[in-house]
Structure formats: structure tokens, C-alpha cells
C-alpha positions in Angstrom: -77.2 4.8 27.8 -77.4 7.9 25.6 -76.2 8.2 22.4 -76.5 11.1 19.7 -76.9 9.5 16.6 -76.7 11.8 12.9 -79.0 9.6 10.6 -78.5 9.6 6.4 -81.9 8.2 4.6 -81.4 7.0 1.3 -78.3 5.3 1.0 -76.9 2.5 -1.0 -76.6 0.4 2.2 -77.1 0.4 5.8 -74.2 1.1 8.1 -73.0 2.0 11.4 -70.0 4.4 12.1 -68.8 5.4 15.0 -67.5 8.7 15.2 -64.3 9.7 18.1 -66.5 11.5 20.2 -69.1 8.7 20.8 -71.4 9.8 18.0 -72.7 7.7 15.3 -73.3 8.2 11.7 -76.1 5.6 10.9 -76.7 5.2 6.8 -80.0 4.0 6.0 -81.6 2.2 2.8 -84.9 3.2 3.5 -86.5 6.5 2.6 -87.5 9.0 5.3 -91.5 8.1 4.8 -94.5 6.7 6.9 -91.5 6.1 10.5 -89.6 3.5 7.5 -86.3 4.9 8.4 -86.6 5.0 11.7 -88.2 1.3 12.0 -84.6 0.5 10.2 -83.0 2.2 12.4 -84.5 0.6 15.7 -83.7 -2.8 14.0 -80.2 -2.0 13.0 -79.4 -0.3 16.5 -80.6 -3.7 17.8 -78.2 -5.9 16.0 -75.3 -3.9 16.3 -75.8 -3.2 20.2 -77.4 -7.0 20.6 -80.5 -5.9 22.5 -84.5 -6.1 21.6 -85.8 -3.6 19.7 -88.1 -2.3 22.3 -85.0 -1.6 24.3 -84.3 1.2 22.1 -86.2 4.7 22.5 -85.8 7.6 19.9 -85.8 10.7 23.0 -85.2 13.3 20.2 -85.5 13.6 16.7 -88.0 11.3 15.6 -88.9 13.5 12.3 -85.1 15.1 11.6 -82.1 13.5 10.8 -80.2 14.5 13.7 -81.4 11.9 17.3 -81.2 10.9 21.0 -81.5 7.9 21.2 -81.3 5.9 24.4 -81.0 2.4 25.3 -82.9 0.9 27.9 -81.0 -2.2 30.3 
């Protein structure tokens, strides 16, 4: 499964919403620096889909805020 996910660093908490197209807007504590966002993101994508965190693959995006990500079954 493919999902296109629109990622904002820096927040005052991390969230998941889901957008009516499919999309999600994924709010993140953790600062854009060193891959911390994205390890956040992996581990929050984990929870909220309840699969292991190497099940989840950034396709696209890995340095921007906008991502592919796909989830492996």
C-alpha cells in the first residue's frame, strides 16, 4: 500500500490526520535534523497502522516534507 503523506516538523505534538482524498498530514515533534523526523515518523506510521517499523519504506521524499511512503505486507 501507497500512501502520500505531507509531513510538518516542529510541532507541539505528533499527530496523524487523514485527509478525504487518502492523504495524510502527519505533525511531528521532532526537528527536521540528522533523519530525527523521519525516524518519528516510521515509528508513528507503525502505531497508527499496527505493523513493524521495517515494514514501512520512505519511496520519496526522504529530505522534503512532502513523501511516498509505502507499506510493506
Amino acid at each position: 500500500m501507497k500512501i502520500a503523506i505531507s509531513v510538518k516538523p516542529n510541532s507541539g505534538k505528533s499527530e496523524i490526520e487523514e485527509l478525504a482524498d487518502g492523504s495524510l498530514v502527519v505533525r511531528l515533534k521532532s526537528a527536521p535534523v540528522d533523519g530525527k523526523a523521519n525516524e518519528e515518523l516510521v515509528r508513528l506510521l507503525s502505531k497508527h497502522f499496527h505493523v513493524p517499523q521495517k515494514s514501512i519504506v520512505i519511496k520519496q521524499g526522504s529530505s522534503g516534507k512532502k513523501k511516498l511512503i509505502e507499506i510493506l505486507q
